[in-house]
SERO-4910 file (N, C-alpha, C, O; in steps of 0.05 Angstrom, whole numbers):
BEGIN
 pado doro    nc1    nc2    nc3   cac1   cac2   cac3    cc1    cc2    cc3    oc1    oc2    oc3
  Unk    A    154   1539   3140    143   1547   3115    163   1540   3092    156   1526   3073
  Unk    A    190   1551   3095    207   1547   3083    231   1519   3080    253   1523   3091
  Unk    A    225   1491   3065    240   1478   3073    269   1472   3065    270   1458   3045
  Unk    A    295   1480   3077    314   1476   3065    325   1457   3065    349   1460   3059
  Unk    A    318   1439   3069    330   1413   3073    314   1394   3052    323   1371   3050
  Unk    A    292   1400   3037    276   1391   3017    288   1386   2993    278   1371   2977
  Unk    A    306   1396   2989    322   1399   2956    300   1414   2934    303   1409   2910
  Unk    A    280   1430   2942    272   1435   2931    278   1473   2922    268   1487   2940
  Unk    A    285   1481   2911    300   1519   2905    279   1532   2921    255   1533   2917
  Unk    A    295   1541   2940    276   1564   2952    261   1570   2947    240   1567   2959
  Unk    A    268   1591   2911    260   1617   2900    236   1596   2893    216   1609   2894
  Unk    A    231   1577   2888    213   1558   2867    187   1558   2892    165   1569   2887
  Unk    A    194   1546   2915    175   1538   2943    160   1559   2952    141   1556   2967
  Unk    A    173   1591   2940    169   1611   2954    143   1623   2934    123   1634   2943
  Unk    A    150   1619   2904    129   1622   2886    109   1612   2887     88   1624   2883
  Unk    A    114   1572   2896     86   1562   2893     74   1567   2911     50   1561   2908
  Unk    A     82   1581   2943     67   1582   2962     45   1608   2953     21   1608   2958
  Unk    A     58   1625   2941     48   1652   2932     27   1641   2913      3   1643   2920
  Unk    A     30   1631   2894      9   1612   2872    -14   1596   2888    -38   1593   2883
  Unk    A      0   1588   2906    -25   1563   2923    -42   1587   2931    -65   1582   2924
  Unk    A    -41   1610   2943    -60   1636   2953    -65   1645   2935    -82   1663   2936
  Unk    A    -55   1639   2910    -72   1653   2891    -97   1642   2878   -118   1651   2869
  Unk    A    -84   1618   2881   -110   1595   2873   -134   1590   2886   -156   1588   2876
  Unk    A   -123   1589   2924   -140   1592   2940   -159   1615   2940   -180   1612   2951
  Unk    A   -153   1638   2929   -173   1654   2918   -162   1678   2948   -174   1698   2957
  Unk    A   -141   1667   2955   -129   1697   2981   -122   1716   2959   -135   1737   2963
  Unk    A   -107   1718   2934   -106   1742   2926   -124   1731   2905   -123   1707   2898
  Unk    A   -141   1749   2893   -158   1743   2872   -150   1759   2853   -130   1771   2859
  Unk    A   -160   1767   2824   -149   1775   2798   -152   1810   2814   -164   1821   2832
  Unk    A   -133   1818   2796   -134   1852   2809   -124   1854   2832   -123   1878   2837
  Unk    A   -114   1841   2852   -106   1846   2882    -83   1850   2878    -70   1841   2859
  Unk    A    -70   1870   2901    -50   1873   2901    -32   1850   2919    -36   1848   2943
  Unk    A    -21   1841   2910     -1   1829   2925     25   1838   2945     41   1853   2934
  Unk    A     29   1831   2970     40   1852   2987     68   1856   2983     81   1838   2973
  Unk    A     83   1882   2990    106   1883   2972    132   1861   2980    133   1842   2996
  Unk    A    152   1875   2960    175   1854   2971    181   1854   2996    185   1834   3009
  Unk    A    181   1881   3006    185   1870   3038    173   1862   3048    187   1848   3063
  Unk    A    148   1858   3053    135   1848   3066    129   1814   3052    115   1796   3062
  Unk    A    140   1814   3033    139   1782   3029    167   1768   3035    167   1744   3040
  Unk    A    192   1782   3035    219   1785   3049    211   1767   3079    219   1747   3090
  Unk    A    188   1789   3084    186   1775   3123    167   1749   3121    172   1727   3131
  Unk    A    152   1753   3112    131   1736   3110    143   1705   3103    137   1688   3119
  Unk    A    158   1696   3082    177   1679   3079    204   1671   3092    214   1648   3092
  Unk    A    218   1698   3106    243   1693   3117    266   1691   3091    285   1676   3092
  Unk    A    261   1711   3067    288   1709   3052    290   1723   3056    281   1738   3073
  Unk    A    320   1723   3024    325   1749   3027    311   1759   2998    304   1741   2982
  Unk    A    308   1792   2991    294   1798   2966    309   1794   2941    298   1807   2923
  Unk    A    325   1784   2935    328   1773   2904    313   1748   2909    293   1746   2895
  Unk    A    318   1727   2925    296   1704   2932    263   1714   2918    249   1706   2899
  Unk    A    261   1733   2937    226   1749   2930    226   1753   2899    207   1749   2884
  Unk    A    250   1762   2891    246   1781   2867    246   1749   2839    236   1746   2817
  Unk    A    260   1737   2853    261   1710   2827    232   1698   2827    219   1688   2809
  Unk    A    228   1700   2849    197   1683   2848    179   1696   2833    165   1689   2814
  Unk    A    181   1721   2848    161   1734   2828    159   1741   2794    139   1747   2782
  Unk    A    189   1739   2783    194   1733   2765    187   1706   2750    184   1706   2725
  Unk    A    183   1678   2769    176   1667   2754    144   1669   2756    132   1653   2741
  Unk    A    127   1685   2772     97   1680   2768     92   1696   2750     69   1691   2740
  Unk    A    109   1724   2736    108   1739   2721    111   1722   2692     95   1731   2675
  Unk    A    129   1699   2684    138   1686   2664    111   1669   2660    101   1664   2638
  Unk    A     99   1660   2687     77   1643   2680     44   1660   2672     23   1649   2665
  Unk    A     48   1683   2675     26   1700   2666      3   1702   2693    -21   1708   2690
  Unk    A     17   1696   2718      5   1692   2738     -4   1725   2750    -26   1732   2757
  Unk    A     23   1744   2748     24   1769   2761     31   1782   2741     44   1771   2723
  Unk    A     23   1814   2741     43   1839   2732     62   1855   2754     59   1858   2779
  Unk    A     80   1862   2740     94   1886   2766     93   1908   2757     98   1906   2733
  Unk    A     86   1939   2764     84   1959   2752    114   1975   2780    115   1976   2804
  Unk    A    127   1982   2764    151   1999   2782    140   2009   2798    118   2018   2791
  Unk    A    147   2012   2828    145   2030   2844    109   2025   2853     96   2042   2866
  Unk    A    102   2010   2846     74   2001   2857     69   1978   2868     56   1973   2889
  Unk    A     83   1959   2849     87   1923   2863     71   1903   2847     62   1910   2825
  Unk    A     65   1876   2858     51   1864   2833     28   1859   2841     22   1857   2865
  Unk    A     11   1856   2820    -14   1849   2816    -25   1826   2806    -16   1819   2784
  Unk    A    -46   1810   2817    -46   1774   2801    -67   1789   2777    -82   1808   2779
  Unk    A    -64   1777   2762    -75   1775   2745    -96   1749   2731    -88   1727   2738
  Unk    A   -120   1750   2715   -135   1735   2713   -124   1706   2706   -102   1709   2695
  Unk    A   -129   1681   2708   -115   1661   2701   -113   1653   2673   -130   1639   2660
  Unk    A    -83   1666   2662    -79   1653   2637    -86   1638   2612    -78   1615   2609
  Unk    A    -99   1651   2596    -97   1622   2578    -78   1625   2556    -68   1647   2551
  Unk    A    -71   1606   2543    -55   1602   2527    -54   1590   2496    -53   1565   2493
  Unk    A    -54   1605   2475    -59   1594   2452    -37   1564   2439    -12   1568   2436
  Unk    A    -46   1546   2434    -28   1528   2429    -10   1535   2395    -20   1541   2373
  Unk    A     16   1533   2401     27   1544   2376     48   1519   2364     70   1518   2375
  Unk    A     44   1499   2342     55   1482   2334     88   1484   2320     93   1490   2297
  Unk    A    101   1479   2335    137   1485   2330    133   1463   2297    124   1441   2299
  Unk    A    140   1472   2279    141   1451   2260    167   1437   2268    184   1445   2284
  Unk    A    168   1408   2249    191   1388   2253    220   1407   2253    224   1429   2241
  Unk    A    233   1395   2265    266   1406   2261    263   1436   2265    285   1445   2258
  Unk    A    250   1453   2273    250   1481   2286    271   1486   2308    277   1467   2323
  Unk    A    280   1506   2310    286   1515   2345    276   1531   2349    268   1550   2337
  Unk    A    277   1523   2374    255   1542   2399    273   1554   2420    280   1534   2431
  Unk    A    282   1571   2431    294   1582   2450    280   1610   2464    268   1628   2453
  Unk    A    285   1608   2486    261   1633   2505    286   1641   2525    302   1626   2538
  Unk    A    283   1672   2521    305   1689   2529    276   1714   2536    251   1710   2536
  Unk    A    291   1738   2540    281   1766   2551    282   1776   2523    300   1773   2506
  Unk    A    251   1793   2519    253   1809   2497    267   1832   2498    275   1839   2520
  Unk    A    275   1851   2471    293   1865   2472    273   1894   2470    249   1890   2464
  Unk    A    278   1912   2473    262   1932   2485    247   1940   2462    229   1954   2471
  Unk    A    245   1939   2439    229   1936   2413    209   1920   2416    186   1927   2416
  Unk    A    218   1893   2421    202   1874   2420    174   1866   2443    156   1850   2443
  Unk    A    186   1891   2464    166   1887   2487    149   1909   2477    125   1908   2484
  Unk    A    158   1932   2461    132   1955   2446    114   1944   2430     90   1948   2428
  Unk    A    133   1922   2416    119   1903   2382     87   1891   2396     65   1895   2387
  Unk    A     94   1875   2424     80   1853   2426     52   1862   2452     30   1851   2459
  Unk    A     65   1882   2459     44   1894   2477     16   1907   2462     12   1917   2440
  Unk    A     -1   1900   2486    -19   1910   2479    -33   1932   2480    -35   1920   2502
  Unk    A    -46   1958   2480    -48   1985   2478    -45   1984   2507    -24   1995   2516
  Unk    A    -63   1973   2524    -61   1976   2553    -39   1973   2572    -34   1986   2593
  Unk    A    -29   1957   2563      3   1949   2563     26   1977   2558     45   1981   2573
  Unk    A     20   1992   2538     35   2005   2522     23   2027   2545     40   2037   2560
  Unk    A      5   2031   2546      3   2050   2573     13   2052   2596     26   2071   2604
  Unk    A      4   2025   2612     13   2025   2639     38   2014   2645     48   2019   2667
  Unk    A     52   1999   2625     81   1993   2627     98   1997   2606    121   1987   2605
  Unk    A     90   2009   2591    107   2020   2570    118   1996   2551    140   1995   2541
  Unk    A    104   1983   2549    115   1957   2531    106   1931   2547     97   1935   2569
  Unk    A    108   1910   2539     98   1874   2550    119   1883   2579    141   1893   2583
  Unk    A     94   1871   2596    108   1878   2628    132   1860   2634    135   1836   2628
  Unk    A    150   1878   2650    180   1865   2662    178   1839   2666    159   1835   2680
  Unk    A    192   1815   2659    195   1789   2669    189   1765   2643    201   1744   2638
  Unk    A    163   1779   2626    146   1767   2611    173   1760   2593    189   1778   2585
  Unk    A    177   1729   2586    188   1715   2565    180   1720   2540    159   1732   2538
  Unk    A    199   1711   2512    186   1710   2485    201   1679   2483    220   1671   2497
  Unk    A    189   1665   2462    196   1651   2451    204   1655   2415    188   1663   2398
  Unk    A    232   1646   2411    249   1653   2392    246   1624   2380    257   1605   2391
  Unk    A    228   1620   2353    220   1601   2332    238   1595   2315    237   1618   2307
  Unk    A    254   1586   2303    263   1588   2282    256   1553   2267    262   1530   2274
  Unk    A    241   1566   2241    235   1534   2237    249   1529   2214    247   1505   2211
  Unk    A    267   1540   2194    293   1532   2182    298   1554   2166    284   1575   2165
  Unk    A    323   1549   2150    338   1575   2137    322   1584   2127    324   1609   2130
  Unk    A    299   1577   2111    280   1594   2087    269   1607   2106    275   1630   2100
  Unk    A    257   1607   2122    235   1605   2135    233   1635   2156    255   1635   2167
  Unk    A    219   1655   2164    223   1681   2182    225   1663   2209    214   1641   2210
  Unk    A    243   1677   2232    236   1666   2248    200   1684   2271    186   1703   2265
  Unk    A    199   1669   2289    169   1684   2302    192   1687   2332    213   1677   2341
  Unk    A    171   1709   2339    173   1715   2368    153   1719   2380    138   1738   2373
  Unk    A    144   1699   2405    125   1697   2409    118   1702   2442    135   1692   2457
  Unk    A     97   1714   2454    100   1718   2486    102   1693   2501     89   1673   2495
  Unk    A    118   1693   2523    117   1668   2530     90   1661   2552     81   1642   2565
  Unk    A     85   1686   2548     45   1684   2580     33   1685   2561     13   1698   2567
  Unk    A     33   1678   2535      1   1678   2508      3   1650   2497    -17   1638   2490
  Unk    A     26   1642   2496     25   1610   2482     36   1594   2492     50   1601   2511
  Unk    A     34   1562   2485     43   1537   2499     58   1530   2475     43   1531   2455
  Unk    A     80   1524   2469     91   1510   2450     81   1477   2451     78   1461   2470
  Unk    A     78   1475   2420     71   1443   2419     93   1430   2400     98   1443   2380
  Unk    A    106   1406   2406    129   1401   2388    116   1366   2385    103   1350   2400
  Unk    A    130   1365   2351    118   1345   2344     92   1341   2326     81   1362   2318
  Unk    A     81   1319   2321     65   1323   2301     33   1329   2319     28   1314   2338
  Unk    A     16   1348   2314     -7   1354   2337    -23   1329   2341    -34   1322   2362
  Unk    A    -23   1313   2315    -40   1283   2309    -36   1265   2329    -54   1250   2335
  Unk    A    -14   1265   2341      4   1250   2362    -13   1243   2391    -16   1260   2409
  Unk    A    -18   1228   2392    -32   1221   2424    -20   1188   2437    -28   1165   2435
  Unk    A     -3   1198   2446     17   1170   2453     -6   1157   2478     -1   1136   2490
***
């Protein structure tokens, strides 16, 4: 299942296998997904392995994790396209515990007390005049460049 001799990151092989069942429709929207331990065995890592993967299906808007319950897939993503103007920066880090109250949604604000654990923002800054945005990273696709652009 697991190839190490692939050059490909564990934590990465271990997500898409989890993603490929999700696609395949083995876990469907709302399912629980089985816990770390049991995805520990099921793969042969060890659980920070488990726990990065699932972190990144969390970053991709694939799953939630609710503490002490485990994760859940969630419906498939969509993503609003958000245009970086010219000469902007863009940098995506962990929101700061404000910013996961700011951006959540009431339901959100319920069941996880703020935008769920894992979930990225993206940090805009499009020049000195200018506010910067913070934006979820499971709600939008950054577009850079002019949108007119179709190489």
């Amino acid at each position: 299942m697991i190839d190490y001799s692939s050059g490909v990151p564990v934590t990465r092989q271990v997500a898409d296998a989890i993603r490929a069942d999700i696609n395949s429709g083995r876990y469907r929207p709302g399912a629980w997904l089985p816990s770390e331990t049991q995805l520990t065995q099921i793969y042969e890592v060890g659980r920070d392995t488990v726990r990065d993967a699932l972190a990144l299906l969390r970053a991709e808007g694939r799953i939630t994790t609710v503490r002490k319950r485990g994760s859940r897939v969630v419906d498939k993503p969509s993503r609003e396209p958000y245009s970086v103007p010219s000469g902007a920066r863009a940098v995506t880090r962990m929101p700061t515990p404000e910013e996961r109250r700011d951006l959540a949604t009431p339901e959100e604000l319920r069941e996880f007390g703020g935008v769920p654990e894992g979930v990225p923002v993206f940090e805009v800054a499009p020049g000195p005049r200018m506010h910067r945005r913070i934006l979820r990273g499971d709600r939008v696709e950054l577009i850079f460049g002019d949108p007119q652009d179709t190489d």
